[in-house]
N, C-alpha and C positions, 0 to 999 in steps of 0.2 A: 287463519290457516295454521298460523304457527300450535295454537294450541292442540288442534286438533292431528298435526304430524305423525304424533308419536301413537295414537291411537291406530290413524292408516298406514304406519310402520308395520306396528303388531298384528293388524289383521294379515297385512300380506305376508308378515313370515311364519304365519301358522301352515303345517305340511299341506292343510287340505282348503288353500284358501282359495284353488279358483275351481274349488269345486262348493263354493258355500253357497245357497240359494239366501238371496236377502228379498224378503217380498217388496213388490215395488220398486228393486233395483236390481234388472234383469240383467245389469252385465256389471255389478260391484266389484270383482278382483279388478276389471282391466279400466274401470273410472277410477278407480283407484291408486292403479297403478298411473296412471295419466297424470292424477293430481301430484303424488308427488315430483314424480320424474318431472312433470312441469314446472313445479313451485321449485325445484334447486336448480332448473337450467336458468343457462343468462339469459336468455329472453332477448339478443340480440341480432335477433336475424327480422324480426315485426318489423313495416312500416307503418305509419301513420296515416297512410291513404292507400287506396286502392290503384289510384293513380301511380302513386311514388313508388307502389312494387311494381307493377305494368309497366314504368319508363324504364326501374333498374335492371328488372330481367330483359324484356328488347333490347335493351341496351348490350347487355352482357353475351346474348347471344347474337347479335350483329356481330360485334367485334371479339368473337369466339374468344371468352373470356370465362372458362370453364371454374376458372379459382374464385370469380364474383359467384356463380351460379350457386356452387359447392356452400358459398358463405351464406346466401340467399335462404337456401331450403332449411324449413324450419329440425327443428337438433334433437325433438321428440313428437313420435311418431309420424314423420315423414312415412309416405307411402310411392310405391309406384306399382301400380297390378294393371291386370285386364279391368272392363267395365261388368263382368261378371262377377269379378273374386271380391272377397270381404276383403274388407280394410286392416283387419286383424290374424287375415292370417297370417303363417309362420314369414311366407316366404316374400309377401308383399311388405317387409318391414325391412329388409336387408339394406345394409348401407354399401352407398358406390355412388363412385365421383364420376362428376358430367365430364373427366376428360376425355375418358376412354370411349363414348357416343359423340363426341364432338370432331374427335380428332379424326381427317378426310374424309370430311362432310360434308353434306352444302346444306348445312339448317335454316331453317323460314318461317316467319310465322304470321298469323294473319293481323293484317292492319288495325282489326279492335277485335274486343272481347265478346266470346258466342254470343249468341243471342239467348240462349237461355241460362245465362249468367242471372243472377240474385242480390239483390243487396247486401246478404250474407254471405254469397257463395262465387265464384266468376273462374269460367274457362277459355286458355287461350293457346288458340289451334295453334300446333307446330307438324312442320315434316323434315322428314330428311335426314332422320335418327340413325335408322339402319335401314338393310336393307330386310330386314326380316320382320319387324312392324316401325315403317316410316313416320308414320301420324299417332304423334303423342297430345294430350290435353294436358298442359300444366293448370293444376286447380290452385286456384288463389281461394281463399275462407276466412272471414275475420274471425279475431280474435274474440271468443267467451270465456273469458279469466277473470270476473268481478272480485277474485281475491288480491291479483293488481291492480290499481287501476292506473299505472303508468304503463301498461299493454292492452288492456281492455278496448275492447273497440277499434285497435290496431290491424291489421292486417296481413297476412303469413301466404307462403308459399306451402302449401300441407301434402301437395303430391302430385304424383304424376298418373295419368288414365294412358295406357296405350291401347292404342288401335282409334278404329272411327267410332263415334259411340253410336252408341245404339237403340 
């Protein structure tokens, strides 16, 4: 990765770089943009199992402990939208602490993880958010970073789905 950094520096700071079509790489500005913003964060927010993030967050949200949470979610591209909106849009990328949803609450969440959770992928029902959309999915997604491999294969908090899905 390192060599190639300074290469995906330059392409993103050319004026018209997320408008470049590269054949074969339908969405080049914003993996690209991933790759680095990934490769220089701390990468400390992964666990090592699917399990170890499932205990921390239940954990965190039983004993309304918004500052684990906050630490929890992963530090590039976190998301939280509808199950309609992209992942990439503007507005599904904004940063904001779990205090402010936490705080005169009664948040809940379900005893295990959906049933149409993935070995790659896992959703886990929560309510009680607001009263404006109650039923949030926190998405759990392992890690595909084969340019670490002391995170690779690890496991991340990557976002939040409100409402029921669908």
């Amino acid at each position: 990765m390192e060599q190639g950094t300074p290469r995906l520096h330059g392409f993103l700071e050319q004026p018209d770089a997320t408008t470049i079509q590269i054949p074969g790489e339908p969405d080049a500005y914003k993996n690209a943009r991933h790759l680095i913003d990934y490769n220089s964060s701390s990468k400390d927010w992964t666990f090592e199992s699917l399990e170890a993030l499932e205990t921390a967050v239940k954990k965190a949200i039983r004993n309304y402990d918004w500052r684990s949470l906050d630490k929890y979610k992963a530090k590039v591209n976190f998301f939280s939208m509808s199950w309609k909106q992209d992942e990439m849009d503007a507005n599904a990328q904004e940063e904001f602490s779990m205090r402010s949803f936490m705080r005169g609450n009664r948040i809940r969440f379900a005893d295990s993880l959906d049933p149409s959770s993935t070995p790659s992928e896992a959703y886990l029902r929560t309510t009680g958010w607001s009263t404006y959309v109650p039923v949030w999915y926190l998405y759990f997604r392992k890690v595909n970073f084969p340019l670490d491999s002391d995170i690779h294969g690890n496991w991340e908090w990557a976002g939040i789905y409100m409402g029921e899905k669908l």
